[in-house]
N, CA, C and O atoms as a Tripos MOL2 file, in Angstrom:
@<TRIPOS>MOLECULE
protein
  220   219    55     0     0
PROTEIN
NO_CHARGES

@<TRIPOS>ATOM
      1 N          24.1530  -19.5420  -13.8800 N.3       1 UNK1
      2 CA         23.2310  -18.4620  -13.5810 C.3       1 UNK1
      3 C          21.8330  -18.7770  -14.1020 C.2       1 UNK1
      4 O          20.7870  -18.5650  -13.4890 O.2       1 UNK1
      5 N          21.9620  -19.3400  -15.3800 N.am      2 UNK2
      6 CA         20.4280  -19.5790  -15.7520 C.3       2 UNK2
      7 C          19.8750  -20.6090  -15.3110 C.2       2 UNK2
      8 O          18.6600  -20.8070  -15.3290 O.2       2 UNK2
      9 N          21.0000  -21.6100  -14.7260 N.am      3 UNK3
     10 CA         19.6820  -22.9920  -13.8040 C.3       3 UNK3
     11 C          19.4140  -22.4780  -12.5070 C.2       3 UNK3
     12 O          18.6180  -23.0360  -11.7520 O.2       3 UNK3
     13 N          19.9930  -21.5090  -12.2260 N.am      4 UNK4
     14 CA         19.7340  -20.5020  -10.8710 C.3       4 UNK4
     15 C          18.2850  -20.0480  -10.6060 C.2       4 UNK4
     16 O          17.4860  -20.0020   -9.6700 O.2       4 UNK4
     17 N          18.3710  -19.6880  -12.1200 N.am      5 UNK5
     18 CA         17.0260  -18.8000  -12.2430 C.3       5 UNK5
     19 C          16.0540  -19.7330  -12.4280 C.2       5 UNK5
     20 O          15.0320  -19.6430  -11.7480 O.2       5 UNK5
     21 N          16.2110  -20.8410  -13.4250 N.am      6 UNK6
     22 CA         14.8740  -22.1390  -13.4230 C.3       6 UNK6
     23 C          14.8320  -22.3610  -12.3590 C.2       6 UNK6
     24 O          14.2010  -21.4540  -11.8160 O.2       6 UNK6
     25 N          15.1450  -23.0740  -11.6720 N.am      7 UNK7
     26 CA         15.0970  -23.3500  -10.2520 C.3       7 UNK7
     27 C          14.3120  -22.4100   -9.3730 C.2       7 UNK7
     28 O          13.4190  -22.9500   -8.7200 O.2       7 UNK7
     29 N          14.4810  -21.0170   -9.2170 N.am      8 UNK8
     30 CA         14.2740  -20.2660   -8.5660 C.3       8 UNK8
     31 C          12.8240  -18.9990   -9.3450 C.2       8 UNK8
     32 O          12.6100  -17.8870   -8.8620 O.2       8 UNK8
     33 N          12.2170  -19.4580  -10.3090 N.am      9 UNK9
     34 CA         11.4520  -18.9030  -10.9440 C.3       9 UNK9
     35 C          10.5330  -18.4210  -10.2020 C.2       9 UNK9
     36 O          10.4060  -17.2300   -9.9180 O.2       9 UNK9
     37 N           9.5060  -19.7500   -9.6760 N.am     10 UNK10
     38 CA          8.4160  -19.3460   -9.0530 C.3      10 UNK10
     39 C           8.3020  -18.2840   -7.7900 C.2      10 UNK10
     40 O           7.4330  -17.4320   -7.6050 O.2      10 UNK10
     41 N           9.0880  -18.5040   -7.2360 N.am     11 UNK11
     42 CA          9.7200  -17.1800   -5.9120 C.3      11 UNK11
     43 C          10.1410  -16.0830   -6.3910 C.2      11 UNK11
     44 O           9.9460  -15.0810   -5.7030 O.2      11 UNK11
     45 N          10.8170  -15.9350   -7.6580 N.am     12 UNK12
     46 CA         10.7850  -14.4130   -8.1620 C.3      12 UNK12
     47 C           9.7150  -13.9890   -8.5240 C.2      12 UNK12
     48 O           9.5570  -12.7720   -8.4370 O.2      12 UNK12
     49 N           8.7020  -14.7460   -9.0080 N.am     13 UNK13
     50 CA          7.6710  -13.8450   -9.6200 C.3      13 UNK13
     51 C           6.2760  -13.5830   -9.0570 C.2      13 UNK13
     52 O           5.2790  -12.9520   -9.4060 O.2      13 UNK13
     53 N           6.8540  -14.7710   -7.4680 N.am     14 UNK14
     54 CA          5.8610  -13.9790   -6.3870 C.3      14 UNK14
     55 C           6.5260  -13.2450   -5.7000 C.2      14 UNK14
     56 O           5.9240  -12.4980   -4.9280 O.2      14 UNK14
     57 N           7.6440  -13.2220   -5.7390 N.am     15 UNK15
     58 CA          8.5870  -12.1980   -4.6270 C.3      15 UNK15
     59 C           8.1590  -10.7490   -5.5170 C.2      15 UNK15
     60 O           8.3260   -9.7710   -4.7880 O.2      15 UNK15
     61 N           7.6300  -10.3530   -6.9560 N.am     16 UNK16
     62 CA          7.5770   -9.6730   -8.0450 C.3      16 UNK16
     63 C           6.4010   -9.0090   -7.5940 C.2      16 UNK16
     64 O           6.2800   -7.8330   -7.2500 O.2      16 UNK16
     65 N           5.3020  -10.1830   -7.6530 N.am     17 UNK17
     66 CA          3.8550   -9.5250   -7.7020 C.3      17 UNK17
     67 C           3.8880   -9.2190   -6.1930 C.2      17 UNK17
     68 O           3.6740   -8.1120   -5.7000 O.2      17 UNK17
     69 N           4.1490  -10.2200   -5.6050 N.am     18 UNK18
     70 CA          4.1430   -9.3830   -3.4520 C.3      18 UNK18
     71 C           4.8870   -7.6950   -3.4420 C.2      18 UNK18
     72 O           4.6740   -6.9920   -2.4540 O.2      18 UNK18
     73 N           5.6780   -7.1920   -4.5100 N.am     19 UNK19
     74 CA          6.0240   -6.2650   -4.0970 C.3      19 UNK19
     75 C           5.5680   -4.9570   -4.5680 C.2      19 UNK19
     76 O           5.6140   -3.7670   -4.2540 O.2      19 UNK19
     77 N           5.0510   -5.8340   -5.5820 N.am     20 UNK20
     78 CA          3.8430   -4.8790   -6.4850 C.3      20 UNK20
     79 C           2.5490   -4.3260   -5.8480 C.2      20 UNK20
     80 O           2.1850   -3.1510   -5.9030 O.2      20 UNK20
     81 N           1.9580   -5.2640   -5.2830 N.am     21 UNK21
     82 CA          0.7820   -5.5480   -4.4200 C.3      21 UNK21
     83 C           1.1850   -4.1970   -3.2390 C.2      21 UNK21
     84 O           0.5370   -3.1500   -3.2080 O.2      21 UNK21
     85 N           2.3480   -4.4850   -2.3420 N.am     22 UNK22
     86 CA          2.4580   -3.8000   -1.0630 C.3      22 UNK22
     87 C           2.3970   -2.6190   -1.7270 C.2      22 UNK22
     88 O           1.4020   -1.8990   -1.6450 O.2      22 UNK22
     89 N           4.0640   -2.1290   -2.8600 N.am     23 UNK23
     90 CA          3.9440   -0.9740   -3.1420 C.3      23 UNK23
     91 C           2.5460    0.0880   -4.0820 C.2      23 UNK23
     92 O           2.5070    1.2990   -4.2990 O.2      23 UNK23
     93 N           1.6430   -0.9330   -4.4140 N.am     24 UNK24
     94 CA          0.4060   -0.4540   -4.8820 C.3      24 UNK24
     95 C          -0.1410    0.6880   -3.4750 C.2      24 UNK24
     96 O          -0.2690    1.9120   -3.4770 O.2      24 UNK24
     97 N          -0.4030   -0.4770   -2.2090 N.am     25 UNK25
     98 CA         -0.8010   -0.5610   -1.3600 C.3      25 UNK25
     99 C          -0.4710    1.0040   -0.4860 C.2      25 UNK25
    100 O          -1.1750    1.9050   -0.0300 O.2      25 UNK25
    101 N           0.9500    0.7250   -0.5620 N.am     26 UNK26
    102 CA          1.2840    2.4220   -0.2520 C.3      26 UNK26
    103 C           1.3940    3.3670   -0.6610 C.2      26 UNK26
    104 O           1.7110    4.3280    0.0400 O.2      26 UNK26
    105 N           1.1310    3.4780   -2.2030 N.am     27 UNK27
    106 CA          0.9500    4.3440   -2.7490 C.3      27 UNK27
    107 C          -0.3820    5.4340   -2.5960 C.2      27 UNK27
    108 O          -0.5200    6.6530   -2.4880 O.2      27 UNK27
    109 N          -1.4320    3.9990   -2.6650 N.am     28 UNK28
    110 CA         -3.3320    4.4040   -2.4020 C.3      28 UNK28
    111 C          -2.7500    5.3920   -0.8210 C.2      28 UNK28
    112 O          -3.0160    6.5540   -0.5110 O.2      28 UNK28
    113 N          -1.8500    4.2980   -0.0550 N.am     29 UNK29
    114 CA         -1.7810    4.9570    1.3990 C.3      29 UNK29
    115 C          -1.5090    6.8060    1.3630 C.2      29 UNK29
    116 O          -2.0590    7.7120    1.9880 O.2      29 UNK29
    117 N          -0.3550    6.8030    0.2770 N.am     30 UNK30
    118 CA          0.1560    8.2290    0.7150 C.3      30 UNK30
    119 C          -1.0650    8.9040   -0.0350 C.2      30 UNK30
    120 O          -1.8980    9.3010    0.7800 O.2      30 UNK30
    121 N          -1.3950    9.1370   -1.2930 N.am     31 UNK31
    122 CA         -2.5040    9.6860   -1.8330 C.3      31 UNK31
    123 C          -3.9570   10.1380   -1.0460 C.2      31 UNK31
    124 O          -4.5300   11.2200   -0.9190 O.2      31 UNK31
    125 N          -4.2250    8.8710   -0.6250 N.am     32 UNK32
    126 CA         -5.5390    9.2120    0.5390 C.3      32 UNK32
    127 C          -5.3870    9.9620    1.4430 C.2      32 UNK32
    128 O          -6.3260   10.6290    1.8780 O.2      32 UNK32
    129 N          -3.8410   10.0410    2.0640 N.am     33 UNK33
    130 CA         -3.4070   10.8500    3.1640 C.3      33 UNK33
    131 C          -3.4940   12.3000    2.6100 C.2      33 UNK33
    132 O          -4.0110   13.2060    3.2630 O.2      33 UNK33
    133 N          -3.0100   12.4570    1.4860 N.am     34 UNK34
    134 CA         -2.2170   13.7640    0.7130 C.3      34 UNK34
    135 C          -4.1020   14.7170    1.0650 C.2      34 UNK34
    136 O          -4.3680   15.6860    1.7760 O.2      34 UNK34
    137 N          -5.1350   13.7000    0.0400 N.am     35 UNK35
    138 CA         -5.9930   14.3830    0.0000 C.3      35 UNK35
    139 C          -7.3220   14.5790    1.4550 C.2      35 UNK35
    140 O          -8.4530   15.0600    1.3990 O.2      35 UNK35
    141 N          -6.5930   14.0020    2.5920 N.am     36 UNK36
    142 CA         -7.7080   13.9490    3.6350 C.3      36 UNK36
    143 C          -8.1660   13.0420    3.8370 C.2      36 UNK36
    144 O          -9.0760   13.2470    4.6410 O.2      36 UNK36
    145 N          -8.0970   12.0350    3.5770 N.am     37 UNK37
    146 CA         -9.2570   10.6990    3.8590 C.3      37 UNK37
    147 C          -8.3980   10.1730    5.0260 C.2      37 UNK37
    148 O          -7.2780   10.5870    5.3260 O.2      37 UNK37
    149 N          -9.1150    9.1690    5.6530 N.am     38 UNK38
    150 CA         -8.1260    8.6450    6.6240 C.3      38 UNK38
    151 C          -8.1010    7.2260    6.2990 C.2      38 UNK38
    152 O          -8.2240    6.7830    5.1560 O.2      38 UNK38
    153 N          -7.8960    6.3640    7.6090 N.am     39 UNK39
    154 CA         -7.3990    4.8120    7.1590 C.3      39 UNK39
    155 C          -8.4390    4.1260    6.6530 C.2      39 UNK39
    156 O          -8.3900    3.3270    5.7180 O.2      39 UNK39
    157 N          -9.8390    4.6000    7.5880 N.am     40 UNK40
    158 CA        -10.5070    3.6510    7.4920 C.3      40 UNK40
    159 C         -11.2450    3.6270    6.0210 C.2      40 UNK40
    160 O         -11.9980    2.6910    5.7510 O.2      40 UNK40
    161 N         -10.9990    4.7180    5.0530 N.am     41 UNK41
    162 CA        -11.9720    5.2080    3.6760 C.3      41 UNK41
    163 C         -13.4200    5.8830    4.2540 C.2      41 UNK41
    164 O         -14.4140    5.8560    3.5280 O.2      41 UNK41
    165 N         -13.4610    6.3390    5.2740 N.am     42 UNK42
    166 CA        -15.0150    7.2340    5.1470 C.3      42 UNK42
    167 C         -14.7920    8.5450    5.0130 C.2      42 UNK42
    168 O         -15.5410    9.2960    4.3870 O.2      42 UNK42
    169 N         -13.5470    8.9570    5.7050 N.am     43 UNK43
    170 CA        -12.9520   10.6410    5.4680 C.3      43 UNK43
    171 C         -13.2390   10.3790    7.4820 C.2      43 UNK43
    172 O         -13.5410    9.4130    8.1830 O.2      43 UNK43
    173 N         -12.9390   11.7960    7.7290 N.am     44 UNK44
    174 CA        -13.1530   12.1140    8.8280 C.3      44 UNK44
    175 C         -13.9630   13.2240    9.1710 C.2      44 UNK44
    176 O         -13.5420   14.0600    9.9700 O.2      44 UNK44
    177 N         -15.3540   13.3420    8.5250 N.am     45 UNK45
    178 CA        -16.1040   14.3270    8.9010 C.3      45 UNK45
    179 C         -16.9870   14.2280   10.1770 C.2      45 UNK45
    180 O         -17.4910   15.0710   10.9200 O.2      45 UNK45
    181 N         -16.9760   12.8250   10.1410 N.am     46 UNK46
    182 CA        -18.0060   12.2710   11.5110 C.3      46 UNK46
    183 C         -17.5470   11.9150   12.6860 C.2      46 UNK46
    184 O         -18.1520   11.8330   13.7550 O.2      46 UNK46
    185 N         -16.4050   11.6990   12.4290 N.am     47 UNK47
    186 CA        -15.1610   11.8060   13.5310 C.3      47 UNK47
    187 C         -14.8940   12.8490   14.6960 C.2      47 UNK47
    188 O         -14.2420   13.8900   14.6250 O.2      47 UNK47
    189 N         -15.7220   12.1800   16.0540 N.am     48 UNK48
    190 CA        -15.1930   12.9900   17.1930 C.3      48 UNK48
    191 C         -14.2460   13.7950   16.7030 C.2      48 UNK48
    192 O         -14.5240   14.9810   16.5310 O.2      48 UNK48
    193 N         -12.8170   13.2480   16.3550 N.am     49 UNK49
    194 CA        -11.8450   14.0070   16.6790 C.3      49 UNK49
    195 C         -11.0490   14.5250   15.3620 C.2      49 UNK49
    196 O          -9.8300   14.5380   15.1900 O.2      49 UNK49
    197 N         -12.2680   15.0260   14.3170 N.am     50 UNK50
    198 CA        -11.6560   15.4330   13.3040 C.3      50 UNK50
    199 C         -10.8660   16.4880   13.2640 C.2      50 UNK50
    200 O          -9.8950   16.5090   12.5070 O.2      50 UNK50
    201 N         -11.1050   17.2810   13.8910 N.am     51 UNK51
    202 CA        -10.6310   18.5330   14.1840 C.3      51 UNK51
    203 C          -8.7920   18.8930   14.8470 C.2      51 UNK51
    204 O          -8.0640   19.8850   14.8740 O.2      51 UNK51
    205 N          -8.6560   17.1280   15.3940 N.am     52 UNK52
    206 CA         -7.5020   17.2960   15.9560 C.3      52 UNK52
    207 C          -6.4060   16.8960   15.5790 C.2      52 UNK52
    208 O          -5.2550   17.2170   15.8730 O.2      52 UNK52
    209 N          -7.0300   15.8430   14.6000 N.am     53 UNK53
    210 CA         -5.3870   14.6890   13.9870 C.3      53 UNK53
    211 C          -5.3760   14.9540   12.8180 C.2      53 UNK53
    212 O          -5.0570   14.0010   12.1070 O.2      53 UNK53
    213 N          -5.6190   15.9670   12.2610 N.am     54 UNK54
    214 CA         -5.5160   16.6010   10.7670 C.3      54 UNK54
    215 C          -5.1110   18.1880   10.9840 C.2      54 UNK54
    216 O          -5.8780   19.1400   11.1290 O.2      54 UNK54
    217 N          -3.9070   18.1790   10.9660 N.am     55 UNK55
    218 CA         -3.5980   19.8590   10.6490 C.3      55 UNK55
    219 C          -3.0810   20.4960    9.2910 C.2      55 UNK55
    220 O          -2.9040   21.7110    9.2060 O.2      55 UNK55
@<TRIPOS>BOND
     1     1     2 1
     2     2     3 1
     3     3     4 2
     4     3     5 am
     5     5     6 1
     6     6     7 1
     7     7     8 2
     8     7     9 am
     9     9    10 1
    10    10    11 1
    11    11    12 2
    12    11    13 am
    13    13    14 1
    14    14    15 1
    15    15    16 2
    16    15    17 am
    17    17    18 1
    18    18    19 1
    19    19    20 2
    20    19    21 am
    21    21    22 1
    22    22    23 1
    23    23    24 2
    24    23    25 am
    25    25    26 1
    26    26    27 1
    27    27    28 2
    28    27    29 am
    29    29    30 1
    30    30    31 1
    31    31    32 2
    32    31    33 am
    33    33    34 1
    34    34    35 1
    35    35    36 2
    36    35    37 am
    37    37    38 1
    38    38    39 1
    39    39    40 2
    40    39    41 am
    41    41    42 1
    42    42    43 1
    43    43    44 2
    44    43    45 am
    45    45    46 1
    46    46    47 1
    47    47    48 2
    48    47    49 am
    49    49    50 1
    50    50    51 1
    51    51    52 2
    52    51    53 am
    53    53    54 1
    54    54    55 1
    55    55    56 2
    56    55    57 am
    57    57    58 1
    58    58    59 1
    59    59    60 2
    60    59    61 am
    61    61    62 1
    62    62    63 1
    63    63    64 2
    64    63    65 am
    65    65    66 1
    66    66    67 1
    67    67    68 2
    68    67    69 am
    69    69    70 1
    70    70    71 1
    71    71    72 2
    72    71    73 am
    73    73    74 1
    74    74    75 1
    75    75    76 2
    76    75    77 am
    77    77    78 1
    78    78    79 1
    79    79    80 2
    80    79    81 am
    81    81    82 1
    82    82    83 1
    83    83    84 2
    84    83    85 am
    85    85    86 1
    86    86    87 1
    87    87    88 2
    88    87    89 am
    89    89    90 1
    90    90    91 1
    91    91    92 2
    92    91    93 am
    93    93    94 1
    94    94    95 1
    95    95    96 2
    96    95    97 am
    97    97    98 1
    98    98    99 1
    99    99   100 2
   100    99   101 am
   101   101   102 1
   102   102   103 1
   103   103   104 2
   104   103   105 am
   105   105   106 1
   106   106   107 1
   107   107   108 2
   108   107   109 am
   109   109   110 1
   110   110   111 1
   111   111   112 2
   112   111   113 am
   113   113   114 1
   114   114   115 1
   115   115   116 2
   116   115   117 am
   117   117   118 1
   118   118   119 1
   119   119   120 2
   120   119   121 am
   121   121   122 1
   122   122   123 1
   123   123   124 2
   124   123   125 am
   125   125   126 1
   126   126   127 1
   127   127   128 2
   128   127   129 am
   129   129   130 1
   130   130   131 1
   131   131   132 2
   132   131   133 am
   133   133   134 1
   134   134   135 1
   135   135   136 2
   136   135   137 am
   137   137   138 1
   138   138   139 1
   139   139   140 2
   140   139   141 am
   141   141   142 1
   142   142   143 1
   143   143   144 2
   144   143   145 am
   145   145   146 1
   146   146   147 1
   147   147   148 2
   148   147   149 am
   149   149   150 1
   150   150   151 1
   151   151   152 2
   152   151   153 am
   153   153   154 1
   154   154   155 1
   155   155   156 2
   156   155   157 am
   157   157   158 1
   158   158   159 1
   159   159   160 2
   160   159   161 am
   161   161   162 1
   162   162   163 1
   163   163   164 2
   164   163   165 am
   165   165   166 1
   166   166   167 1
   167   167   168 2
   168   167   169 am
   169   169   170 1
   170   170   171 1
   171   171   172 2
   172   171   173 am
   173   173   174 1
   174   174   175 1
   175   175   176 2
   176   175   177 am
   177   177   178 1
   178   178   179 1
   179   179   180 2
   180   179   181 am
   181   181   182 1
   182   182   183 1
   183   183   184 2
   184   183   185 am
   185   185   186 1
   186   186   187 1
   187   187   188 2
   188   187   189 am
   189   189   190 1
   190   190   191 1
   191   191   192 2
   192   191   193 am
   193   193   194 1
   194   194   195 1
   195   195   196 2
   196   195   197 am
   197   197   198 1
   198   198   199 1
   199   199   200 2
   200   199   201 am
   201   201   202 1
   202   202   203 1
   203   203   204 2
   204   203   205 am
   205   205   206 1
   206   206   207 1
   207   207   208 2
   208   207   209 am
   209   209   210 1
   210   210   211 1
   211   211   212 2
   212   211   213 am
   213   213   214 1
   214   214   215 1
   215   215   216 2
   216   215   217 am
   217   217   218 1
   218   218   219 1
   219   219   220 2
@<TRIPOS>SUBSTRUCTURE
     1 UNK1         2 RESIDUE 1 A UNK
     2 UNK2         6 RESIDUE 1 A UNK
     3 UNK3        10 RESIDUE 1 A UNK
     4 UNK4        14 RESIDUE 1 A UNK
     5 UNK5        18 RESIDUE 1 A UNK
     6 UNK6        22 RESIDUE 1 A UNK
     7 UNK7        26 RESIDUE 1 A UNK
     8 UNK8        30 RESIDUE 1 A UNK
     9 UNK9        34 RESIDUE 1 A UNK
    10 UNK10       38 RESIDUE 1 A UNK
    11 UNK11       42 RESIDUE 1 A UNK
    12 UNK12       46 RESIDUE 1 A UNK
    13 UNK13       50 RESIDUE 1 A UNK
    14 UNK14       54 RESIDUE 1 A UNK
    15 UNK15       58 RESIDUE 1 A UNK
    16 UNK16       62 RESIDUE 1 A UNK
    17 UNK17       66 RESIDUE 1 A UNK
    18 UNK18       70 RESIDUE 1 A UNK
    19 UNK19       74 RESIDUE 1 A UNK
    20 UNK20       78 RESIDUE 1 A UNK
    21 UNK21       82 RESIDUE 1 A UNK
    22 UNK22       86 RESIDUE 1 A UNK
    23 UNK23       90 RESIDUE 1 A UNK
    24 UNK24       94 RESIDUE 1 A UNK
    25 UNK25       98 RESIDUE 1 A UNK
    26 UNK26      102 RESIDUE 1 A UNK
    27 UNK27      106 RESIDUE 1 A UNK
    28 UNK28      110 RESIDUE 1 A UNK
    29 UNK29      114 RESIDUE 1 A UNK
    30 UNK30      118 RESIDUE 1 A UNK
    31 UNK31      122 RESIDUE 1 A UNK
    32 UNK32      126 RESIDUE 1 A UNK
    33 UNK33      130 RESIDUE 1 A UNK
    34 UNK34      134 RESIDUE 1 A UNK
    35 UNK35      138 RESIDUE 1 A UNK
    36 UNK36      142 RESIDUE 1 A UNK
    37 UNK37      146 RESIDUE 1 A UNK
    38 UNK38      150 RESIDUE 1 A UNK
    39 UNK39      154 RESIDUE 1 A UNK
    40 UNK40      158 RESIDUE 1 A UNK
    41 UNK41      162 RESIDUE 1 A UNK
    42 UNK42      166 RESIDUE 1 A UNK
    43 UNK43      170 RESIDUE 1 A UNK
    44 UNK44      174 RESIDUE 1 A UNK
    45 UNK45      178 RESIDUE 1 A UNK
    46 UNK46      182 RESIDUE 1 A UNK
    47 UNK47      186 RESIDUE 1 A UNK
    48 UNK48      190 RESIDUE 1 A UNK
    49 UNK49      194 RESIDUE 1 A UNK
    50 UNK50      198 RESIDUE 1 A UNK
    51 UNK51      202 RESIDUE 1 A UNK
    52 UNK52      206 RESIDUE 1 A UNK
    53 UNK53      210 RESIDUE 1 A UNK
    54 UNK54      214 RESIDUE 1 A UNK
    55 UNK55      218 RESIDUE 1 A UNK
């Protein structure tokens, strides 16, 4: 098990930080959503169609 793991180090601990990174990633995602902003980070006040894809 432990020459498993030497062997296999460097891929866990980017397989580690890659999942860190995404789940960072969706976290900012749901938060921005929660409070109104949209994908792009300006909000949607200037947005033709603010009025419609936010209820």
């Amino acid at each position: 098990m432990l020459a498993w793991l030497a062997e296999n180090l460097g891929t866990i601990i980017v397989s580690l930080i890659l999942i860190a990174v995404v789940t960072s990633v969706i976290v900012k995602m749901v938060k921005d959503k929660k409070s109104g902003k949209g994908s792009c980070g300006c909000g949607c006040e200037h947005c033709a169609m603010h009025g419609k894809c936010h209820k």
